[in-house]
Residue, then its C-alpha position, 0 to 999 in steps of 0.5 A: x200503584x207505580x212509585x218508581x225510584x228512578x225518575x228515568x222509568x217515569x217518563x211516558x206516565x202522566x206527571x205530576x202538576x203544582x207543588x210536590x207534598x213532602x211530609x216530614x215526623x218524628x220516628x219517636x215522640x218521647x222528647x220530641x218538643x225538642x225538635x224544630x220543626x224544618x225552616x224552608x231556607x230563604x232570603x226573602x226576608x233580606x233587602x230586596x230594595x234594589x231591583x238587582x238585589x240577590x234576594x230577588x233573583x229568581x235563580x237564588x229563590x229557586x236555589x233556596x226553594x228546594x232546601x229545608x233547615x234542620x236545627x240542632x236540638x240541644x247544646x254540643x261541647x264537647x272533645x275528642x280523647x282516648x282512654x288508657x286502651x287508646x279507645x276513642x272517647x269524647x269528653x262533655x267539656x261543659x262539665x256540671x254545667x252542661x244543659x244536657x246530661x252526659x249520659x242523655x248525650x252519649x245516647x244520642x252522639x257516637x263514635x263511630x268504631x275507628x275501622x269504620x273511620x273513612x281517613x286514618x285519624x279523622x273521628x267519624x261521629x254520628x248524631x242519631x236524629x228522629x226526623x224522617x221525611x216522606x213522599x207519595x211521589x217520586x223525590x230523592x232527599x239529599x242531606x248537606x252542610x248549612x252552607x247559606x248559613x254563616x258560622x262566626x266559630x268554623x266546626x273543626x271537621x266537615x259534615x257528610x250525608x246522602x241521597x236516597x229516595x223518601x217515596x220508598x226508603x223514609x228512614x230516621x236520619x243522622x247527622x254524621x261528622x267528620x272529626x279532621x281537628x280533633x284537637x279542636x272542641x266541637x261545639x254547636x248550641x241549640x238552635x244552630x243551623x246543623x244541616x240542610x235537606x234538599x228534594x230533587x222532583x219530577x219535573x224539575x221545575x215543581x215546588x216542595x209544599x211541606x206538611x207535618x205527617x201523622x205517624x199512621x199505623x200504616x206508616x209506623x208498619x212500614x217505618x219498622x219494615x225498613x229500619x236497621x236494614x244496614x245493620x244487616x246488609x251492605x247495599x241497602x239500595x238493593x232492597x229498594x224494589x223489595x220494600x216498593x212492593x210492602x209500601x202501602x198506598x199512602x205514606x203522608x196523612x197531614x196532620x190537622x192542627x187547631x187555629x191559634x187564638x189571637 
């Protein structure tokens, strides 16, 4: 088997035709009816009744083929303070009438440690989420900003995400949050646009097909390999190739629904 995460070391090998199947599950079950399942961005369903329509240019559905919608599972008010320590805090500012528990959200949004921060006095936050996306081919996975969506109320910070290569390296993502008006509340309901994940494939040209994936005993195995590799080293990139040679042969088994009735 030679998955290569390096596009370059594909070439001279037979590649791939048709669509690229991406799978997509949750790391965990528990709750997980909250999670929407990934929305492929499109505007095809705007007017496209003029002939120079941007809904009808090819480079604007090609642009939009590659990107996926991941929904925010519950609702997010909340502010920024310290406590009588100067430890960075967040404050539930729907109070009583918040849709989710204080306690429940504090388990799922974080603070990062303020060394941690990348700029002096701009909280880093992190939404722990528990989609993870698979490949039985070379894709890298980019997160990004919804930003073919419009927001009426701007978040009061900016997101930030990453690359990394799904055949070898699926992993649970989190959603990361660069705090830059902290005097601002950031909200964001349930339902919103929250971010984007884009796949980059080999060649450039073939679609994403994206399918639900069962959680296998195999893939469970292998998603336990890899997990919390960056609680313990720096460079995870580095066990890229160590975690090649554990994968098993195949990550994505679909998964088979039943028709609904009409």
């Amino acid at each position: 088997m030679q998955l290569s995460v390096n596009f370059e070391n594909t070439r001279g090998t037979a590649s791939g035709t048709g669509p690229v199947t991406v799978g997509w599950c949750l790391s965990e079950t528990k709750g997980g009816i909250i999670y929407a399942p990934p929305e492929r961005v499109r505007s095809t369903d705007l007017d496209r009744s003029h002939g120079k329509s941007a809904s009808r240019c090819p480079a604007v559905i090609n642009l939009e083929s590659r990107y996926f919608l991941i929904r925010c599972p519950f609702d997010i008010n909340i502010g920024f303070t310290r406590d009588d320590k100067g430890i960075p805090r967040m404050r539930n500012l729907s109070g009583a009438a918040s849709s989710i528990r204080s306690n429940k959200l504090g388990e799922k949004l974080l603070i990062v440690a303020e060394s941690e921060w990348r700029h002096p006095g701009v909280p880093t936050l992190q939404l722990v989420l528990p989609y993870v996306f698979l490949c039985d081919e070379p894709v890298y996975l980019s997160q990004l900003s919804p930003f073919m969506h419009y927001s009426r109320t701007p978040l009061p910070g900016t997101i930030f995400g990453g690359r990394f290569p799904i055949n070898v390296w699926p992993r649970p993502l989190m959603w990361g949050f660069e705090w830059h008006e902290p005097e601002k509340p950031l909200k964001i309901s349930r339902g919103d646009p929250l971010f984007y994940v884009g796949f980059e494939t080999m060649p450039q040209d073939r679609g994403v097909a994206m399918v639900e994936a069962q959680r296998t005993p195999e893939l469970v195995e292998y998603l336990d390999l890899i997990s919390g590799a960056v609680n313990y080293v720096n460079q995870t990139f580095s066990l890229f190739e160590a975690a090649e040679a554990r994968r098993p042969e195949t990550l994505i088994t679909p998964v088979a629904r039943k028709p609904r009735r009409e």
